[in-house]
C-alpha positions in Angstrom: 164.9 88.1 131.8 165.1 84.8 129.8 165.8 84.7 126.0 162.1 84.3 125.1 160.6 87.2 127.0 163.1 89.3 125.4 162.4 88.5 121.8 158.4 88.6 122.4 159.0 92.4 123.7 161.5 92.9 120.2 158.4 91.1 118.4 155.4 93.2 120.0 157.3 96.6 119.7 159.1 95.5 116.2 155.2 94.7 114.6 153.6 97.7 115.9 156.1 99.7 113.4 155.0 98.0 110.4 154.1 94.3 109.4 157.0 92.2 107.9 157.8 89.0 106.4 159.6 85.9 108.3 163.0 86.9 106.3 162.5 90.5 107.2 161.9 89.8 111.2 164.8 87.5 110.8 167.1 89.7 109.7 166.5 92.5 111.9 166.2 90.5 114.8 170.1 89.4 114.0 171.4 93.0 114.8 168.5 93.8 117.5 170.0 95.2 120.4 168.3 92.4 122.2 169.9 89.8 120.7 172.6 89.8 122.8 174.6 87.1 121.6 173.5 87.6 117.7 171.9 84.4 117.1 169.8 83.6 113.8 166.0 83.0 114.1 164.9 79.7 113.2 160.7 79.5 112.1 160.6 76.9 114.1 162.0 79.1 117.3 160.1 81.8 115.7 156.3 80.3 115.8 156.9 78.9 118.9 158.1 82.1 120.9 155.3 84.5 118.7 152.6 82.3 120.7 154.4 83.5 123.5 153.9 86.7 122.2 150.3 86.2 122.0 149.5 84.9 125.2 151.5 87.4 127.5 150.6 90.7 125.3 146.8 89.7 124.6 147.3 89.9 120.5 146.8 87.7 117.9 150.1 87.7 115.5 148.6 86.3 111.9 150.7 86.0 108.6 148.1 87.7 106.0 149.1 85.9 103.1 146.9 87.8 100.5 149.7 90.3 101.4 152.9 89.4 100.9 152.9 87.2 104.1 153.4 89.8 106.2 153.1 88.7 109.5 150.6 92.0 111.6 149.6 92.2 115.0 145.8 91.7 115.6 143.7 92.9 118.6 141.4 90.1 119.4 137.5 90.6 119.1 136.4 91.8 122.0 139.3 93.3 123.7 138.8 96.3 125.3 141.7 97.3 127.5 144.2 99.6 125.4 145.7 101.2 128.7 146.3 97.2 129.7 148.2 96.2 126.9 150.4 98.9 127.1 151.1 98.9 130.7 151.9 95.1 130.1 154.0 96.0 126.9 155.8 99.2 129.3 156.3 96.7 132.2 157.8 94.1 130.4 160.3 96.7 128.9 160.9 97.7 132.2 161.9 94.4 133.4 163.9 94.0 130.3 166.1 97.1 131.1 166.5 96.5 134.5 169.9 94.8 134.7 171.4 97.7 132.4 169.8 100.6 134.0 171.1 99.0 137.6 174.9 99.2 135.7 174.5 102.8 134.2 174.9 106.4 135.6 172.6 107.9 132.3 169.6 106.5 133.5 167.5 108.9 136.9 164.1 106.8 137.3 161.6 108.0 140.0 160.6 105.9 142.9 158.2 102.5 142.9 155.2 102.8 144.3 154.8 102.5 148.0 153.6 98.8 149.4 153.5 97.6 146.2 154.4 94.6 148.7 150.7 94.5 149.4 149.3 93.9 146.0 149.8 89.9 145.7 147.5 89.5 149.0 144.9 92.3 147.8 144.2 90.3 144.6 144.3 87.3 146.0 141.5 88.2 147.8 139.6 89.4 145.1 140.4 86.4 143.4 139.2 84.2 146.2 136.2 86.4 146.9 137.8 87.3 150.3 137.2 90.2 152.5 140.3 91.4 153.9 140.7 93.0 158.0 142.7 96.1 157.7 144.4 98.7 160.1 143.9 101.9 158.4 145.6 105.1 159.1 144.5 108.2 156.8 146.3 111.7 157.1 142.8 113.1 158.8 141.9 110.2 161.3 143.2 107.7 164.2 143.9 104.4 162.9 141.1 102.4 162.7 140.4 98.6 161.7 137.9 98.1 158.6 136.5 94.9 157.1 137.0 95.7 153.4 135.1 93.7 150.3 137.7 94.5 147.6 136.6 94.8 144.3 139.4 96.0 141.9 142.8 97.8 142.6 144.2 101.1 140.5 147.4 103.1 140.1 147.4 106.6 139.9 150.3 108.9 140.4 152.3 106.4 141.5 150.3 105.4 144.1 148.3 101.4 144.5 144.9 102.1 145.7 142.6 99.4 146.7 139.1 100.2 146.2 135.6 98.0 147.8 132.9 97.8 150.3 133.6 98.7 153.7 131.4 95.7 155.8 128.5 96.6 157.6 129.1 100.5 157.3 126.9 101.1 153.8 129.9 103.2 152.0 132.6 102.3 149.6 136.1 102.7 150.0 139.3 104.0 148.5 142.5 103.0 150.7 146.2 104.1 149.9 148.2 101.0 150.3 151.2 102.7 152.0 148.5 103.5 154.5 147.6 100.1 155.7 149.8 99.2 158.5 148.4 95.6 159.0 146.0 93.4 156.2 144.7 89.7 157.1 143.1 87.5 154.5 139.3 86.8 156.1 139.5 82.8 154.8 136.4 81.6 156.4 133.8 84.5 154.7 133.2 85.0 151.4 132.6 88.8 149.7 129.0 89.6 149.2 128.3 93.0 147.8 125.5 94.6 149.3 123.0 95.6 146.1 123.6 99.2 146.7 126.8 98.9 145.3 127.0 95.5 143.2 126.7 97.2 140.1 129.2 100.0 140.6 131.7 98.5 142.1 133.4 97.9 138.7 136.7 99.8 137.5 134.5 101.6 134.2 131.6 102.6 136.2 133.3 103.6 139.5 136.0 105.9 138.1 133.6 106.9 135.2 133.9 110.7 134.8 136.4 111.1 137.2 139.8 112.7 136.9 141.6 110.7 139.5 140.9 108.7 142.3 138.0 110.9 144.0 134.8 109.9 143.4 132.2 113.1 144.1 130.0 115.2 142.6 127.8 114.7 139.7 130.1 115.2 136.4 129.6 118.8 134.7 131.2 120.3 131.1 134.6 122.7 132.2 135.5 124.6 129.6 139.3 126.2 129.6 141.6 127.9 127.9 145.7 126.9 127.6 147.5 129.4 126.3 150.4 129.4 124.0 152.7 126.9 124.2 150.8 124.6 126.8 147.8 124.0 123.8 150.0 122.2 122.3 151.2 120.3 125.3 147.8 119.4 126.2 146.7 118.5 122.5 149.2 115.5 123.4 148.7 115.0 127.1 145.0 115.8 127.5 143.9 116.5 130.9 141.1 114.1 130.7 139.8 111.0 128.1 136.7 113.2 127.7 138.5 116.3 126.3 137.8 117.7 122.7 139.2 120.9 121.3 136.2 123.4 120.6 138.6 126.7 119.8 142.1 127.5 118.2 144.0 130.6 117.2 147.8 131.4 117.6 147.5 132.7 121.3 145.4 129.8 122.7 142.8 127.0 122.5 140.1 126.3 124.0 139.2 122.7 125.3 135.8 121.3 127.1 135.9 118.2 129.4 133.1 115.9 131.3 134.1 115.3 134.7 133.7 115.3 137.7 134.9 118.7 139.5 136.8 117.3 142.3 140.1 118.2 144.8 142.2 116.4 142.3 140.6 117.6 139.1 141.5 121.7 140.2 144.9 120.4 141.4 145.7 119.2 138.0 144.3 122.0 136.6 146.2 124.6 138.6 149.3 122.6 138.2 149.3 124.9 134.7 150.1 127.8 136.6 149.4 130.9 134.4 149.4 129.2 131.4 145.7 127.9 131.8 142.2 129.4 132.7 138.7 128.3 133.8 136.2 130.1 131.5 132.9 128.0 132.4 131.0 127.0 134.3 131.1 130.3 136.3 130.2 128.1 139.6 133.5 126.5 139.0 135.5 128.7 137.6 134.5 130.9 141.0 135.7 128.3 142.9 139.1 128.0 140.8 139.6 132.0 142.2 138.6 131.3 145.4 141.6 128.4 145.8 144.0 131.2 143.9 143.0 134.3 146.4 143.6 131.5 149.1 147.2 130.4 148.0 147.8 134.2 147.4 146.9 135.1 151.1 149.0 131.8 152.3 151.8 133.2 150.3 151.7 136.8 151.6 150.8 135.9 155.5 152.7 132.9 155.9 149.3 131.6 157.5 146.9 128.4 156.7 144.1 129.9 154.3 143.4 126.6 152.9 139.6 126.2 151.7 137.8 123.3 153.2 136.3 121.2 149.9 
């Protein structure tokens, strides 16, 4: 990565500590570990690479001279996307590292997401207002070929999922991109959303209420308990945006969520083994036993007890 990307990353992450003065940035950028070679930081070199800053990181970075000339980072009116900036900030630091953690045995990083390959022609048809002709293959079906209107891609679990209007069949779509085992740009067409789903097919309103990447079921409120010590792991890692904390004492707390009770949503909640429990509603919280009595029968029989959902 090239000097400049370098010290915008130092800059972003350096400013979201505290605000500092040109003298101050200079002299902590002279021993930043970026700074490979140690070399001063001239203002001019310094405006010029903090509009850098600005324009990759989608931040304003303004000098408030009532205080001190302190130079602060500044979200920009109207900027919603917090998870954005961050996975921008997180893959530039990424990129940054990449040449070191190549060279050193310290560093175990999990695998990149599958067909990642995939994405530049995926949102170049979105883009370009493309359909795109895919060979599908899911786990529970025989390939088949879809005419897909894509509206908006999404990570989750280190997975790229593609997500749009299947063409003449009146249902949306989520696809896996490791399953797609053949995708043509349709030049000659244009997408055209059917008014069923014009208005949905938008990343806030499709995934709203949902845990993960199914979308079903009308959302409900889930209360549960954690239990002592994965409260507190959860009070940092909350199972979902919409949780709040409605009871604590030493043993446990209590937490309430809005979503969507779905496959994924009681996988993530049984991935808390013992240490978490479904208290309401009892329609759910019955259905939480049923999938335990099943993996308790699989467990003692050796035999497929899976529920069908």
């Amino acid at each position: 990565m090239i000097f400049k990307y370098k010290f915008c990353l130092w800059l972003i992450d350096t400013l979201s500590i505290q605000p500092l003065t040109l003298s101050e940035i200079q002299k902590k950028w002279l021993n930043a570990s970026a700074n490979e070679d140690g070399d001063p930081l001239a203002e001019r070199t310094f405006n010029r690479y903090r509009r850098e800053a600005e324009s990759l990181m989608y931040v304003d970075i303004k000098c408030d001279k009532r205080d001190g000339n302190l130079y602060k980072i500044i979200r920009p009116e109207g900027f919603r996307n917090d998870d954005l900036q961050q996975w921008l900030l997180s893959a530039f630091r990424v990129s940054s590292l990449a040449e070191r953690v190549n060279q050193r045995e310290e560093v175990m990083i999990e695998p990149a997401p599958p067909a990642a390959s995939l994405l530049q022609d995926i949102m170049n048809a979105i883009d370009r207002k493309h359909p795109l002709r895919i060979l599908y293959k899911s786990h529970y079906q025989e390939e088949k070929e879809i005419v897909l209107l894509p509206a908006f891609v999404r990570l989750f679990r280190q997975r790229w999922y593609v997500i749009g209007e299947v063409r003449d069949k009146e249902y949306t779509m989520t696809c896996a991109l490791e399953r797609m085992n053949e995708v043509e740009l349709l030049e000659e067409e244009k997408v055209k959303f059917s008014p069923k789903f014009r208005n949905i097919l938008k990343p806030e309103v499709y995934f709203e209420h949902c845990f993960g990447i199914i979308r079903q079921f009308e959302p409900i409120r889930i209360c549960f308990r954690a239990f002592w010590p994965q409260d507190a792991y959860l009070k940092d890692v909350p199972v979902h945006s919409s949780q709040i904390e409605v009871d604590h004492t030493e043993d446990y707390t209590d937490f309430e969520i809005f979503v969507r009770p779905t496959y994924d949503l009681k996988q993530e909640l049984l991935w808390h083994r013992d240490k978490l429990a479904v208290l309401a509603p009892e329609s759910f919280r019955q259905d939480m036993i049923q999938v335990l009595h099943a993996t308790l029968s699989g467990y003692e029989t050796g035999e497929n007890h899976a529920i069908d959902e």
